[in-house]
C-alpha distance (Angstrom), angle and dihedral (degrees) to the residues before:
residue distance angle dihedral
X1 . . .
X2 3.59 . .
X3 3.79 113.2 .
X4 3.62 98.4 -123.4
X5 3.77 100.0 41.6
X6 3.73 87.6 42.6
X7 4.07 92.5 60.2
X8 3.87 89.7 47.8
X9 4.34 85.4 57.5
X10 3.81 89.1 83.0
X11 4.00 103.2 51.9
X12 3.62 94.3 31.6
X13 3.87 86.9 51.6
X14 3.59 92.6 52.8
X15 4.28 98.8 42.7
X16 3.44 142.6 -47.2
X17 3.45 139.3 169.3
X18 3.92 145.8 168.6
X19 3.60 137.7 -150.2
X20 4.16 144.7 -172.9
X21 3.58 109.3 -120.1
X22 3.59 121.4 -153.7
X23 4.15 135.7 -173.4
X24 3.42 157.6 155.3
X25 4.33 123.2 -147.7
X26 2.32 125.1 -65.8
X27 3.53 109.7 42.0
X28 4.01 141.1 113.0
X29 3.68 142.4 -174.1
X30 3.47 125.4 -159.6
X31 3.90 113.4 -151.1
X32 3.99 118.9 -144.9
X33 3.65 95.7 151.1
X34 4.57 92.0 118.8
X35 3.73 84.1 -140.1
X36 3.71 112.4 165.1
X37 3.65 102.8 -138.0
X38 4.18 126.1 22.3
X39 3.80 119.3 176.5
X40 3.51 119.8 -165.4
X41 3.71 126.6 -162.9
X42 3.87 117.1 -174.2
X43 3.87 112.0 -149.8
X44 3.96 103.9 165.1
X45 3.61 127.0 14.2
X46 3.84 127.8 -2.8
X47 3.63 133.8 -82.9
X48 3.78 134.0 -160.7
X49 4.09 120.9 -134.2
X50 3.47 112.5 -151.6
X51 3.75 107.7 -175.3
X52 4.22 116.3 -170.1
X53 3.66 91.8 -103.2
X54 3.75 121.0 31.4
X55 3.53 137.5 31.0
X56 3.59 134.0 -63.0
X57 3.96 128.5 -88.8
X58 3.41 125.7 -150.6
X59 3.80 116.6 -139.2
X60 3.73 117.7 -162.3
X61 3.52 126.5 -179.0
X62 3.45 120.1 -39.7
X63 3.63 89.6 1.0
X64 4.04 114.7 136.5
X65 3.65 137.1 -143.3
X66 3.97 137.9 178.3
X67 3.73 118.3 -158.5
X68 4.00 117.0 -159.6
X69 3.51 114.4 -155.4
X70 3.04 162.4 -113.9
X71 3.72 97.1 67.1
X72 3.38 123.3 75.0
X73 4.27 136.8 -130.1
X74 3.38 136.1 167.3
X75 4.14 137.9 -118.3
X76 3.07 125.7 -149.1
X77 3.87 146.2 142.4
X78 3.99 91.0 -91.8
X79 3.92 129.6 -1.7
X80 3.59 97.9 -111.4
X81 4.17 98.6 61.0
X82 3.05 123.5 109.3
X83 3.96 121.7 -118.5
X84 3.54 119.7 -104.7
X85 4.03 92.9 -167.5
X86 3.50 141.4 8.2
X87 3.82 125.5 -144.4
X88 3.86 110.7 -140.8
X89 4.04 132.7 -175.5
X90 3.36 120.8 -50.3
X91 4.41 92.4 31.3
X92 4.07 78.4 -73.7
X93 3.80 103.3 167.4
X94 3.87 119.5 -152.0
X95 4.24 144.5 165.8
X96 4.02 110.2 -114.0
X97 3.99 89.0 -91.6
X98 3.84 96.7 58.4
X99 3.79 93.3 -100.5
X100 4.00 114.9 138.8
X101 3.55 122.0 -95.0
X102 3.99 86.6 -153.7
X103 3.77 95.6 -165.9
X104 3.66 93.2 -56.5
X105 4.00 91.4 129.7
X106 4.20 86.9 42.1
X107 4.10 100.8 117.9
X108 3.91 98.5 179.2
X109 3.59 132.4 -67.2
X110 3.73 114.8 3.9
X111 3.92 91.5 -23.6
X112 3.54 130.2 116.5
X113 3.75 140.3 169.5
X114 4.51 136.4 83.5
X115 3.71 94.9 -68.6
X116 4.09 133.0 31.6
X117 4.15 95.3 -145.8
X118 4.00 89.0 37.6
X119 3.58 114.4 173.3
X120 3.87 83.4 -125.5
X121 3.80 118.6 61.2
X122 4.08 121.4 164.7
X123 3.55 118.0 164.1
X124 4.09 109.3 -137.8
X125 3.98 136.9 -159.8
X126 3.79 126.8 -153.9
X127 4.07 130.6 -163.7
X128 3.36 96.8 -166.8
X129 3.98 91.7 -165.8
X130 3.59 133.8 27.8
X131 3.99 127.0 -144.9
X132 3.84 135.6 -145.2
X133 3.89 83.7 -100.8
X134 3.61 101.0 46.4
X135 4.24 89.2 47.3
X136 3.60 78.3 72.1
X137 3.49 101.7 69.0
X138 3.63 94.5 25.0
X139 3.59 95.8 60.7
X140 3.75 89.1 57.7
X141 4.21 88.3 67.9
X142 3.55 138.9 94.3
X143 3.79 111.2 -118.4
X144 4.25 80.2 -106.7
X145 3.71 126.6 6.6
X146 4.06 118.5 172.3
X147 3.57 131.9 -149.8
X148 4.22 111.3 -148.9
X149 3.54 115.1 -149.9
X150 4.08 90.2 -129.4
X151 4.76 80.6 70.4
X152 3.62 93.0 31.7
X153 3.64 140.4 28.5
X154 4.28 117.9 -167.7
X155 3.14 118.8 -136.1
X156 3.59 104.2 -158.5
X157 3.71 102.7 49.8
X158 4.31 88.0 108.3
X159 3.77 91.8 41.6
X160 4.29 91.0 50.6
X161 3.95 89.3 42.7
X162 3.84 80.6 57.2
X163 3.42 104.2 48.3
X164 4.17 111.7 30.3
X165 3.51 86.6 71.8
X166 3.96 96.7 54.4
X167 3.30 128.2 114.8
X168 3.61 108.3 -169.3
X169 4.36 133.7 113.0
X170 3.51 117.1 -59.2
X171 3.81 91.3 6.4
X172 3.66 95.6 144.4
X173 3.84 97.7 60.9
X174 3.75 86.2 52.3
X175 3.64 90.9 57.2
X176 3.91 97.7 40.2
X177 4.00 85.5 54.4
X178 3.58 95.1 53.9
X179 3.61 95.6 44.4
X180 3.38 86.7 54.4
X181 3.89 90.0 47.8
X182 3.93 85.4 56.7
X183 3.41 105.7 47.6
X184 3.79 91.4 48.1
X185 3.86 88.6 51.4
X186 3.48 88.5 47.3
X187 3.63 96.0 51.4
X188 3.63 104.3 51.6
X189 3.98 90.8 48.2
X190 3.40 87.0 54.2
X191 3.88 95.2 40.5
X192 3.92 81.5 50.7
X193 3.63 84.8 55.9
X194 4.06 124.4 105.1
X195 3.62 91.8 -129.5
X196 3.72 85.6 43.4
X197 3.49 120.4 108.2
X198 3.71 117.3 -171.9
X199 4.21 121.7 -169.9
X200 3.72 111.4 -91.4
X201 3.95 87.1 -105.8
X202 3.40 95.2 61.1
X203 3.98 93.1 52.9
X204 3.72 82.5 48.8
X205 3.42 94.7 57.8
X206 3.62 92.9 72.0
X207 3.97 93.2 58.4
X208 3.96 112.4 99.9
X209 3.77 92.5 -140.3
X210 4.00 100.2 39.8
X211 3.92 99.4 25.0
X212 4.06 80.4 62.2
X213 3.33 91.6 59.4
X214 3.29 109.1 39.3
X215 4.01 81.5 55.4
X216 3.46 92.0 51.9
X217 3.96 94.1 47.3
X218 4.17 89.5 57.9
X219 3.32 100.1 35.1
X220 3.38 94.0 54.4
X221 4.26 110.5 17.2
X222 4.19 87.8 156.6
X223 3.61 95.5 63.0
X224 3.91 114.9 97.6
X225 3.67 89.6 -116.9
X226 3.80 115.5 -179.0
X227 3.17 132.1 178.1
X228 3.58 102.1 -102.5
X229 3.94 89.9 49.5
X230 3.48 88.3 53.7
X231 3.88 101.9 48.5
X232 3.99 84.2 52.7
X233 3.94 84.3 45.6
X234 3.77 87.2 59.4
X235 4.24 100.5 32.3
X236 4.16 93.4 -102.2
X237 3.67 146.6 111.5
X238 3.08 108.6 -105.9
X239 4.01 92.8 -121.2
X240 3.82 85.0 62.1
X241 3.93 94.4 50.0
X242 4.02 92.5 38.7
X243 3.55 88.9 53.0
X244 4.13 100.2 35.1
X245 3.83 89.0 48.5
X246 3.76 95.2 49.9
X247 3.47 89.4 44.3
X248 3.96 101.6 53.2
X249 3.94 93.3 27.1
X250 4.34 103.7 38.5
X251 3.55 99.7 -125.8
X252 3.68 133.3 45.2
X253 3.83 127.9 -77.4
X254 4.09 93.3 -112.9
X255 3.91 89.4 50.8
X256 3.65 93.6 51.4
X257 3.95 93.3 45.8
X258 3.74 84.1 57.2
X259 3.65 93.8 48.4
X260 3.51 90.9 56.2
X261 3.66 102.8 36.9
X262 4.10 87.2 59.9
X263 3.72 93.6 42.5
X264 3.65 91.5 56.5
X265 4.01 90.8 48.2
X266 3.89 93.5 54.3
X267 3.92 88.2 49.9
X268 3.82 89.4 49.7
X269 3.59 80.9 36.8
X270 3.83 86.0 63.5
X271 3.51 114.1 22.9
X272 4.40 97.8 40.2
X273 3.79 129.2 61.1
X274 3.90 86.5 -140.0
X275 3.67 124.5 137.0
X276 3.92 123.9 -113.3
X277 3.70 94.0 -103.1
X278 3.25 92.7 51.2
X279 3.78 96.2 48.1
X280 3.79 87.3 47.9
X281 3.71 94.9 57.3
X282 3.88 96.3 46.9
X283 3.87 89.3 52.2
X284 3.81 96.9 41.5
X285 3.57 112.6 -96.5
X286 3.92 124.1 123.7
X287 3.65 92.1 -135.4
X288 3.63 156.1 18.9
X289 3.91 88.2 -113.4
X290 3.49 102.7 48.2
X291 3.63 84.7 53.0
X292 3.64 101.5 48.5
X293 3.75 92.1 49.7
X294 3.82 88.2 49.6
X295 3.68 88.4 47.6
X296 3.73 103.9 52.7
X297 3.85 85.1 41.4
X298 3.44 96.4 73.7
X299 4.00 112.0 15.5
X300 4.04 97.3 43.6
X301 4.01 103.0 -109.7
X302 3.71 145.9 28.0
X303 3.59 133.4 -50.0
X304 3.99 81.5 -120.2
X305 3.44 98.1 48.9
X306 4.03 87.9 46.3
X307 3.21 87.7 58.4
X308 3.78 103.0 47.2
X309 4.15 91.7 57.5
């Protein structure tokens, strides 16, 4: 599993969706919606994010930007317009007093907006939920970081223009795999960045000796990895690997296996109907005990209880 794909699992697993977006000025939309993760992809036009605190960016054409939730902002064609709708939870669309938009801003498959050949056009991607395992990533991100097309140029903007507004069989898997393939491209630009900051794991990743590992560790989380398994895995002693991992990742290698082996048992948690022992098998542990006690250990409560909120 690749690192970056594997973190987008979770939210993509739990809802995601994307949209064409289409207006003429003066217009704004204020977003409320908590969603984790927003990309937006200006095609035509610019468009000014205003987030709650912080000061407005300007996207121009081909310009990108990725939103992390929960906190909301607003885009519009210039900071000081008034929005004319406001996207709540659950993709609920609604006029500034509460009424019901009731489709009245729907302009034909997956489009929305006041006029279908708006001026402005930005294509944009929603997670609607984030996972244990995409928090990790997540939580390495500015509350909004933009790409300009003058550092990066996206490749997909014709082949998204093409398909968001398709309405064919198994559509929506198309789209969810190229909004993946976006945000992913996206991300390591911007992790490439200098005002990029990418978790230590992902840094790591690039090591021989650690990257290795840390390949083998998600690829494989069921495996009774130890550390001296691993350092063979990866052509070390394991004194070298204990002390390179810790070194290049901040804690040691069996501490982050365990990190990830309970992440990815409260997303299955979540997102599966499977039972405990089941769960605890797919993420390593030889039972549904040992993996409730490591489970309430370090995120407060239960597995069951986890899964009930």
């Amino acid at each position: 599993m690749d690192a970056l794909a594997g973190l987008l699992e979770g939210p993509r697993a739990r809802g995601a969706f994307m949209i064409r977006a289409c207006f003429d000025p003066p217009w704004a939309v204020r977003i409320e919606d908590r969603a984790p993760l927003t990309v937006m992809l200006m095609v035509r036009g610019d468009s000014w994010i205003t987030p709650e605190s912080g000061e407005p960016v300007l996207l121009r054409a081909g310009d990108l930007a990725i939103a992390r939730g929960p906190g909301p902002y607003t885009c519009g064609d210039d900071p000081g317009t008034v929005p004319q709708a406001l996207i709540l939870p659950g993709a609920e669309c609604v006029y500034p007093d509460g009424r019901s938009l009731k489709g009245s801003m729907d302009l034909g498959v997956r489009t929305w907006g006041d006029s279908p050949g708006g001026s402005t056009v930005m294509l944009i991607g929603t997670y609607l939920m984030q996972g244990e395992i995409s928090g990790r990533l997540l939580d390495a991100l500015p509350p909004l970081l933009t790409l300009t097309a003058d550092v990066w140029e996206c490749p997909l903007t014709p082949l998204l223009m093409e398909e968001v507004v398709r309405d064919e069989p198994g559509q929506e898997v198309v789209l969810d795999r190229l909004l993946d393939l976006l945000v992913i491209a996206a991300l390591r630009a911007w992790f490439s960045r200098p005002e990029g900051e990418p978790p230590t794991w992902y840094r790591a990743m690039a090591d021989p000796v650690v990257g290795r590992v840390l390949r083998l560790v998600q690829d494989d989380p069921a495996h009774p990895w130890t550390v001296a398994s691993l350092a063979a895995k990866a052509g070390v002693s394991r004194a070298a690997l204990a002390r390179r991992f810790t070194e290049l990742v901040g804690e040691p290698v069996m501490t982050y296996l365990t990190g990830w082996r309970l992440a990815l048992a409260a997303d299955r948690l979540r997102d599966s109907d499977a039972t405990l022992d089941a769960i605890a098998r797919q993420v390593g542990y030889g039972s549904a005990f040992a993996l409730s006690s490591a489970f309430k250990r370090v995120y407060g409560v239960s597995p069951q209880e986890h899964r009930a909120g």
